[in-house]
C-alpha positions as CSV (number, residue, x, y, z in Angstrom):
1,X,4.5,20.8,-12.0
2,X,8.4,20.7,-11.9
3,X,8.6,17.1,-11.1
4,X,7.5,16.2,-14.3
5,X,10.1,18.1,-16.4
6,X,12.5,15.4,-14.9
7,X,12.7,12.5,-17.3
8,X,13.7,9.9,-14.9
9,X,10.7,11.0,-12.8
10,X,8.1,10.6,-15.2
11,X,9.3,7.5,-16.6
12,X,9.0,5.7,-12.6
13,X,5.7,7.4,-12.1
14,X,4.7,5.7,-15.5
15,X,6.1,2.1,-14.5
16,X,4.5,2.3,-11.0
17,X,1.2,3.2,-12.6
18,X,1.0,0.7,-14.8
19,X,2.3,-1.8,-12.5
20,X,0.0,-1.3,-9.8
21,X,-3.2,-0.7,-12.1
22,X,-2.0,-4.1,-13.7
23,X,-2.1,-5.4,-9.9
24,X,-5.2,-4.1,-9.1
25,X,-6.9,-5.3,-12.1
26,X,-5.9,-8.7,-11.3
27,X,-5.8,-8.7,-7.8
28,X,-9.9,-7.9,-8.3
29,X,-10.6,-9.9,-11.0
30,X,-9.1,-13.1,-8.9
31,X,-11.5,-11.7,-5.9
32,X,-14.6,-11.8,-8.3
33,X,-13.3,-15.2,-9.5
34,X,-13.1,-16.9,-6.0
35,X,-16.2,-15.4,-4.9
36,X,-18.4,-16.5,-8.4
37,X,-16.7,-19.8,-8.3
38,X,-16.8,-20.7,-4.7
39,X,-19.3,-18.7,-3.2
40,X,-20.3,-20.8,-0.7
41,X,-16.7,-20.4,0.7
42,X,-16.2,-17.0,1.3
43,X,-12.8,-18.0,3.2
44,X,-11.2,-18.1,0.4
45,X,-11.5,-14.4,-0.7
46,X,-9.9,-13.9,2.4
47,X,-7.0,-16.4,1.8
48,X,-6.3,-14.4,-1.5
49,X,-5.9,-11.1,0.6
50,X,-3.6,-13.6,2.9
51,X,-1.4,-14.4,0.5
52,X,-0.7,-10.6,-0.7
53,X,0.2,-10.0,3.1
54,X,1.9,-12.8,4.0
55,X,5.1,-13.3,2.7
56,X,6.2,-9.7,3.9
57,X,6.6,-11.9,7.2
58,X,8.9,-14.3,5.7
59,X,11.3,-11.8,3.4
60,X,11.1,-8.8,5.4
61,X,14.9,-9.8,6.7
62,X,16.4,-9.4,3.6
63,X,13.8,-6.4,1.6
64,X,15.2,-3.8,3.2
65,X,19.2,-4.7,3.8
66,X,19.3,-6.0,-0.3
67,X,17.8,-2.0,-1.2
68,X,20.4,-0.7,0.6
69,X,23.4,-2.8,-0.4
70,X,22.9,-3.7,-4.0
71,X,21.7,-2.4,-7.4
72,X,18.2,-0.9,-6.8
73,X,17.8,0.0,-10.5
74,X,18.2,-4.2,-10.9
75,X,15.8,-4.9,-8.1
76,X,13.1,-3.0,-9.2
77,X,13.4,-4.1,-12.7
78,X,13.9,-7.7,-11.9
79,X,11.0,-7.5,-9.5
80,X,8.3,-6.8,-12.7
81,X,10.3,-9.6,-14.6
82,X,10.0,-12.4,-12.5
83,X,6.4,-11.4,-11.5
84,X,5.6,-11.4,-15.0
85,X,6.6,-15.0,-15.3
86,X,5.1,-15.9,-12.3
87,X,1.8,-14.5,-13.6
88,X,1.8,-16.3,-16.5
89,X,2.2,-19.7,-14.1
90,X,-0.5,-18.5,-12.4
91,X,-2.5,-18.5,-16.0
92,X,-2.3,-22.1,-16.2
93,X,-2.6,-23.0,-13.1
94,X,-6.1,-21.2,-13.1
95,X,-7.1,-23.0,-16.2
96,X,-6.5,-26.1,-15.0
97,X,-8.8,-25.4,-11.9
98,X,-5.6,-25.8,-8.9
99,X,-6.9,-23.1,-6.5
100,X,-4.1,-24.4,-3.4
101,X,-1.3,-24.0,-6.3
102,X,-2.7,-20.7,-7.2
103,X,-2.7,-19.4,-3.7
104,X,1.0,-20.5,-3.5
105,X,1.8,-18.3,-6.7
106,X,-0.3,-15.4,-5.7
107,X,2.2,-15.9,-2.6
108,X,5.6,-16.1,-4.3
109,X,4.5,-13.1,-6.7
110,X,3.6,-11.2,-3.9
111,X,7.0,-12.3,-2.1
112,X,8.7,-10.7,-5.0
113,X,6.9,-7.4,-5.0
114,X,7.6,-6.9,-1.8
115,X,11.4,-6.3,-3.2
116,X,10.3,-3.6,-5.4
117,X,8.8,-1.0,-3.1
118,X,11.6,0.1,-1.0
119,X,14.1,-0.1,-4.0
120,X,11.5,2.3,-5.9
121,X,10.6,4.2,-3.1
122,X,14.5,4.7,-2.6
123,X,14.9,5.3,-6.0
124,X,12.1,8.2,-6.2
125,X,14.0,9.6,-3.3
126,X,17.2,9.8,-4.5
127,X,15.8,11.8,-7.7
128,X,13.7,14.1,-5.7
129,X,14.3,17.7,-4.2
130,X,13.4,17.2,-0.2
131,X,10.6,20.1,-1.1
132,X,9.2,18.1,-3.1
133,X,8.2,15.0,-1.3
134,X,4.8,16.3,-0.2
135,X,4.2,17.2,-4.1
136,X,5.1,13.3,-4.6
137,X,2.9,12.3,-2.2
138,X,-0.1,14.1,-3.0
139,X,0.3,13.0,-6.6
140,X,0.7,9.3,-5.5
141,X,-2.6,9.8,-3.7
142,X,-4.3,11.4,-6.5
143,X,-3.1,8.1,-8.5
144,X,-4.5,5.8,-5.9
145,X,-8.0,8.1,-6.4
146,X,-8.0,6.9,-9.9
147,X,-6.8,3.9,-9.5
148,X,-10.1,3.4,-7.3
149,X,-12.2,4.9,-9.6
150,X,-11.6,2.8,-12.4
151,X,-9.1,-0.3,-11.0
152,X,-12.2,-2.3,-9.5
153,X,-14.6,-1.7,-12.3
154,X,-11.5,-2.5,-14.7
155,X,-10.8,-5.8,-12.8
156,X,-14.4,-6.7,-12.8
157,X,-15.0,-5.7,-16.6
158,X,-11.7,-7.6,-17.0
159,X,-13.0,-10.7,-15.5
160,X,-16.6,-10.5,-16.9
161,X,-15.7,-9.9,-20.6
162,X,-12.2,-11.3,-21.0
163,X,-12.8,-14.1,-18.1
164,X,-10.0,-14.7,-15.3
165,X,-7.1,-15.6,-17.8
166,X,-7.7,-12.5,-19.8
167,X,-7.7,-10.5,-16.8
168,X,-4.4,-12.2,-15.2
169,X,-2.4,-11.5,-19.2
170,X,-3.6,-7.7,-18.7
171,X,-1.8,-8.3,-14.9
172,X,1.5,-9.9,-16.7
173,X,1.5,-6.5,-19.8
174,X,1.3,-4.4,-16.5
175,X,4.6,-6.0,-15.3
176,X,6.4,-6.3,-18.6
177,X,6.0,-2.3,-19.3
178,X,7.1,-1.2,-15.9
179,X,10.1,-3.3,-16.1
180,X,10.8,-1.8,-19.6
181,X,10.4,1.6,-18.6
182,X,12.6,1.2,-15.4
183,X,15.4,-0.5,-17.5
184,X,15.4,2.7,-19.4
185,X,16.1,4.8,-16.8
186,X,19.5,6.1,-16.1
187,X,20.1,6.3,-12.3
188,X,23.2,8.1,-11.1
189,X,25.5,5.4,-9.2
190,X,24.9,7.1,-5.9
191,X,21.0,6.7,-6.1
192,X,21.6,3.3,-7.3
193,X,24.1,2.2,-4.3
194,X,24.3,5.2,-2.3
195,X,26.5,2.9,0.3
196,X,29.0,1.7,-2.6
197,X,29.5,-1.4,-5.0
198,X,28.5,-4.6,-3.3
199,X,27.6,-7.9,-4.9
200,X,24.9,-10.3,-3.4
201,X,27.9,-13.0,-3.0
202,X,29.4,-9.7,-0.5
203,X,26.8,-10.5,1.5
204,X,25.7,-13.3,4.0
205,X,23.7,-13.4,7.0
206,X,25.7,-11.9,9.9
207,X,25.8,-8.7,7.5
208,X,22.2,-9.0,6.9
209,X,21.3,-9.2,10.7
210,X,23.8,-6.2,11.4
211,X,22.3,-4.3,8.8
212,X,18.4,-4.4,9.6
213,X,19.8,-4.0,13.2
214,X,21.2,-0.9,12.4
215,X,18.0,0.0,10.9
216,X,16.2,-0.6,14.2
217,X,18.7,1.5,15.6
218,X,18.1,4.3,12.9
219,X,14.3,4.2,14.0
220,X,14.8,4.5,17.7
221,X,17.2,7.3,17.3
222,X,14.7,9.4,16.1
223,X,11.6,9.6,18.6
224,X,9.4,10.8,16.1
225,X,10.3,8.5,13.3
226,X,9.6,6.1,16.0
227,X,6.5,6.9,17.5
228,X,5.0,7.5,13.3
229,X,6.0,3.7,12.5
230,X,4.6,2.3,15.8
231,X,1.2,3.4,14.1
232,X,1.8,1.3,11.0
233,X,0.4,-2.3,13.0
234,X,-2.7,-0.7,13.3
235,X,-2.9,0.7,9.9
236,X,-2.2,-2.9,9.1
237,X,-5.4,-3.5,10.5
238,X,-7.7,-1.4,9.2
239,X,-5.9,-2.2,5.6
240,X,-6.7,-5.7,6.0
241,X,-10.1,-5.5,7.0
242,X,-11.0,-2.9,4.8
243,X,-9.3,-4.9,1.3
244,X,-12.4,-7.6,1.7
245,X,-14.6,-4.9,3.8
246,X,-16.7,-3.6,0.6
247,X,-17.0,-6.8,-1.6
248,X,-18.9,-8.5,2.0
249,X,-20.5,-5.7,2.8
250,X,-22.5,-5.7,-0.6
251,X,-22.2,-9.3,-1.1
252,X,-23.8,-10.4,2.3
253,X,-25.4,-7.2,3.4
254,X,-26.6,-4.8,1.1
255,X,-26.8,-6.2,-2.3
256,X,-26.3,-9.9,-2.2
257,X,-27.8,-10.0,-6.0
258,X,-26.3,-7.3,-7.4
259,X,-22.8,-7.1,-5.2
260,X,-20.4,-7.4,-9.0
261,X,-21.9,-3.8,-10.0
262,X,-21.8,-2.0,-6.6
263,X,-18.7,-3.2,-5.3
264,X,-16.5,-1.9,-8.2
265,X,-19.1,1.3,-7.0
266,X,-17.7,1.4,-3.4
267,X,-14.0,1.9,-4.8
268,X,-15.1,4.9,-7.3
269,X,-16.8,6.9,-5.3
270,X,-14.0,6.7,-2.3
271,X,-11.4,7.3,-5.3
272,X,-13.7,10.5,-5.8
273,X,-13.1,11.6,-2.4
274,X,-9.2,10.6,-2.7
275,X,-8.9,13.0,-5.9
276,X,-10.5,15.8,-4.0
277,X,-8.9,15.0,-0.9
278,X,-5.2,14.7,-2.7
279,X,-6.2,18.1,-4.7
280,X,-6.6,19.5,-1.4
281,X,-3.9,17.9,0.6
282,X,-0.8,20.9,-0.1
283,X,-2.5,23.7,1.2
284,X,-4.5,22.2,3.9
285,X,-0.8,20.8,5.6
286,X,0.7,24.0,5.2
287,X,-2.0,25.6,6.8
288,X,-2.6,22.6,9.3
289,X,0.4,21.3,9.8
290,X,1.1,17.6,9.4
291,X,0.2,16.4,12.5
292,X,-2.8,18.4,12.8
293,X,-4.2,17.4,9.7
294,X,-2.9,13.3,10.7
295,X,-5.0,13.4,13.5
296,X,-7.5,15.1,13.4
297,X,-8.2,13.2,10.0
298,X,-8.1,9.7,11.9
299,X,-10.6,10.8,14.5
300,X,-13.1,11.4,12.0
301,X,-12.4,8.3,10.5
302,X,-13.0,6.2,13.2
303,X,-16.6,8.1,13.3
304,X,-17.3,7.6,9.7
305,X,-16.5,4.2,9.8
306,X,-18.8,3.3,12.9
307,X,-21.4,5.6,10.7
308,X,-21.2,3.1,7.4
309,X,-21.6,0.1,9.5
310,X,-24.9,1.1,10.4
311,X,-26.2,2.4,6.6
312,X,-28.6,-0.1,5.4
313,X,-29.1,1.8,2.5
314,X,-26.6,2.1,-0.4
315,X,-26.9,5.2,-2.1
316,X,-25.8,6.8,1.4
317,X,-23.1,4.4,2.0
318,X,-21.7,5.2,-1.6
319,X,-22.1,8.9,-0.5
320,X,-20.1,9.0,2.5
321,X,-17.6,6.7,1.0
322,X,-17.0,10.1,-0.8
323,X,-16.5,11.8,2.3
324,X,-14.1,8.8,3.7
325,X,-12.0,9.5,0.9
326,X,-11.8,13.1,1.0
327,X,-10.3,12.6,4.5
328,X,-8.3,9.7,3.9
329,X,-6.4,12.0,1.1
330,X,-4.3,14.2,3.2
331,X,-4.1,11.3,5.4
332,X,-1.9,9.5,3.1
333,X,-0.5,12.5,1.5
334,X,1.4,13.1,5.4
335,X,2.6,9.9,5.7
336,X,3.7,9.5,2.4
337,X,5.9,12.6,2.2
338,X,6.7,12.5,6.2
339,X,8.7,9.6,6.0
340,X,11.6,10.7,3.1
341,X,11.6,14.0,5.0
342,X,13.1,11.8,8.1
343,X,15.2,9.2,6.7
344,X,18.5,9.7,5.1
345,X,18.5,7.8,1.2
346,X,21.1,5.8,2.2
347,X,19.4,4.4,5.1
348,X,15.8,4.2,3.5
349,X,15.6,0.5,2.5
350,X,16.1,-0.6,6.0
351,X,13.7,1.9,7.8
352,X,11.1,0.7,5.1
353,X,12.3,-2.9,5.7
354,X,10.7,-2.1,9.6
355,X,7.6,-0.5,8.4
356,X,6.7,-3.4,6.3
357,X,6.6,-6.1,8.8
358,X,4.3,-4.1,11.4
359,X,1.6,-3.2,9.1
360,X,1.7,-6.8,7.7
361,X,1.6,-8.0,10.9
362,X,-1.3,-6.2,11.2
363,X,-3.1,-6.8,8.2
364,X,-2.6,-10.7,8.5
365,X,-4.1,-10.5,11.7
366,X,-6.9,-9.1,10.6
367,X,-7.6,-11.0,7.9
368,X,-6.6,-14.4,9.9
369,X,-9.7,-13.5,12.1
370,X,-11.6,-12.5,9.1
371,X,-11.7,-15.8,7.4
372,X,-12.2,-18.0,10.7
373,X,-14.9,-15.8,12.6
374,X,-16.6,-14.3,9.4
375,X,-19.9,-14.9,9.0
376,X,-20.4,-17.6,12.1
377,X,-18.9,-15.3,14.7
378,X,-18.7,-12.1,13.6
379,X,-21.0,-9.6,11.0
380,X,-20.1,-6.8,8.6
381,X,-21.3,-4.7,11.2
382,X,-18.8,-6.2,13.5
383,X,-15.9,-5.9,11.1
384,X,-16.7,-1.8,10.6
385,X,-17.0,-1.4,14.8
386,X,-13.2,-3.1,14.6
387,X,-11.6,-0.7,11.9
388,X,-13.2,2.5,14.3
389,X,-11.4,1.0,17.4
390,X,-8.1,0.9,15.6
391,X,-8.3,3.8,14.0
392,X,-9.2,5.7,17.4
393,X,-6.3,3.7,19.1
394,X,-3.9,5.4,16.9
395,X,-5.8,8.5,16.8
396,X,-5.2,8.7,20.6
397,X,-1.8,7.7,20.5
398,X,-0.8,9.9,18.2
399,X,-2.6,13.3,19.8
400,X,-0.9,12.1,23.2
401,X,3.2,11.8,21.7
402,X,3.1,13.7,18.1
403,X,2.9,17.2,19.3
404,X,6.0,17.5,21.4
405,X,8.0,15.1,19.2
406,X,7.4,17.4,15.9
407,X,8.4,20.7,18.1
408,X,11.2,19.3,19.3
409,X,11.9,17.4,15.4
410,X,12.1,21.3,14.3
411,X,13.8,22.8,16.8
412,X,16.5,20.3,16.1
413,X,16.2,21.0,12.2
414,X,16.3,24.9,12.8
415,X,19.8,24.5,15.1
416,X,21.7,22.3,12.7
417,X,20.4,25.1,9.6
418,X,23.5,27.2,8.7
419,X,23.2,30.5,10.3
């Protein structure tokens, strides 16, 4: 593939790998922690999934406007440092048993992440050909396959062999070698600061506000990068359910005695379906089209879903978690490489800066409802019949507004071509 005979490409694809298998190891382990040590307080599970949400509300201001305006080489990089540190705060803390302290790290950590992903993302960009976004994306979706495959069972190895503190150090290595890698990469100036020098004392909060409005104003000047994002609050949703979905489905449903082997289960045989799904991804948009392959993908997504809330067998719930995956693939894969193809670099920090808040707003929604009506008011059953109604809401929104917005999105591209 000729992304990888460009150095600066393979050495971010290797930091974000190891820093998100790092996170998923950890971010699993902690779940199996919380729900082996307080079991009879699922609520906190949920808390933990709060925390990684959360603080996207508070920071999503600045996330976007400081990727943008300052050093996104030194974002990224000092994203995995401070994370590291945090982690290891978060090592003692566990030690010493302070589970409110520990969800107010798992907070700030996550506070800080949320500054790395649209300086990477940014970053990636500005090193990539725009032919080969949808390459990037189906890779990064073959990535997340095996990240399911193996991050679950890794985190709950990791916490069952090596305990919660030798899981969180693995979480901490992840951070320190992504920071290393991305410190060794040599960004051109214009990739770095595509809008010029600027030093965080430039900056203050009138030209904070006027830059995320002008993002805003980015959005709503194109239709269809518009009516796409709009979509992201429901997506938010469904992620937010579906993070603490599997682990309550076997844990209070399924497989109450055996829920630490199957879970980790759940996530291998849907990161199955994701490699097959990203494999496929390419030549079923060219053939498809992106928005034919976006919706009709959520539609049968919303079915499946309303399908594996009903199993009451596992062997076919494993099996058409498969299947979810293998449609969720070129799901991602659109999105993914839709959005670079409609943003100009220097104006991707604050388009992602919008994107981040909806779906958060989303997920913590979803999750707020999780932890106060689950299990008195609502069951898993419940929680499956409320991912289909999202998905099918944006399903339907999307089959009624996409269509004409991506004719007229080429029309417009084929006018302004040379010629």
């Amino acid at each position: 593939m000729e992304l990888f005979r460009n150095s600066l490409f393979v050495r971010m694809f290797l930091a974000a790998f190891a820093s998100q298998l790092g996170t998923m190891v950890g971010n699993m382990a902690f779940a199996f922690y919380l729900i082996d040590r307080f079991s009879n307080q699922p609520s906190y599970a949920t808390v933990a999934e709060l925390m990684y949400s959360l603080p996207t509300l508070v920071v999503f201001l600045f996330i976007g406007v400081l990727a943008d305006r300052l050093d996104r080489k030194r974002i990224a990089v000092w994203s995995d440092w401070i994370r590291a540190g945090l982690s290891l705060v978060l090592l003692v803390i566990v030690h010493e048993d302070w589970i409110v302290a520990a969800f107010a790290v798992l907070f700030l950590r996550s506070a800080i992440s949320k500054f790395f992903m649209p300086a990477e993302m940014s970053l990636m960009q500005g090193i990539m050909k725009p032919e080969q976004y949808v390459q990037a994306s189906s890779l990064n979706m073959s990535i997340m396959g095996i990240f399911m495959l193996f991050g679950m069972s890794m985190g709950s190895a990791a916490y069952y062999y090596l305990g919660i503190e030798g899981a969180i150090m693995i979480d901490t290595a992840s951070f320190i070698i992504s920071g290393l890698l991305l410190a060794f990469c040599r960004f051109p100036l214009e990739i770095r600061q595509p809008n010029g020098k600027t030093k965080l004392k430039d900056l203050n909060l009138k030209s904070i506000l006027a830059d995320f409005g002008a993002g805003f104003q980015y959005i709503v000047r194109s239709r269809l990068l518009l009516a796409i994002i709009l979509g992201c609050f429901f997506f938010g949703i469904v992620n937010g359910v579906f993070s603490i979905l599997p682990l309550f489905t076997m844990k209070y449903k399924l497989s109450p005695e055996h829920y630490q082997v199957y879970t980790p289960l759940v996530m291998v045989f849907l990161g199955i379906g994701y490699l097959i799904g990203s494999a496929i991804s390419t030549p079923l948009i060219k053939k498809a089209g992106k928005v034919g392959v976006l919706i009709t993908g959520l539609f049968l997504t919303g079915i499946l879903t309303i399908i594996l809330g009903n199993f009451g067998h596992i062997q076919l719930y494993l099996g058409m978690m498969v299947l979810l995956g293998i449609i969720l693939g070129p799901i991602n894969v659109v999105l993914g490489g839709w959005l670079p193809e409609l943003v100009e670099p220097q104006s991707m920090g604050r388009v992602s800066a919008w994107i981040e808040p909806l779906s958060t707003a989303g997920q913590a929604i979803a999750l707020g409802f999780v932890a106060i009506a689950f299990p008195s008011l609502v069951s898993v059953t419940a929680l499956y019949w409320i991912l289909a109604v999202s998905m099918f809401i944006v399903s339907v929104y999307y089959l009624i507004v996409l269509p004409s917005l991506n004719r007229r999105h080429q029309l417009e591209m084929k006018t302004e071509m040379p010629g």
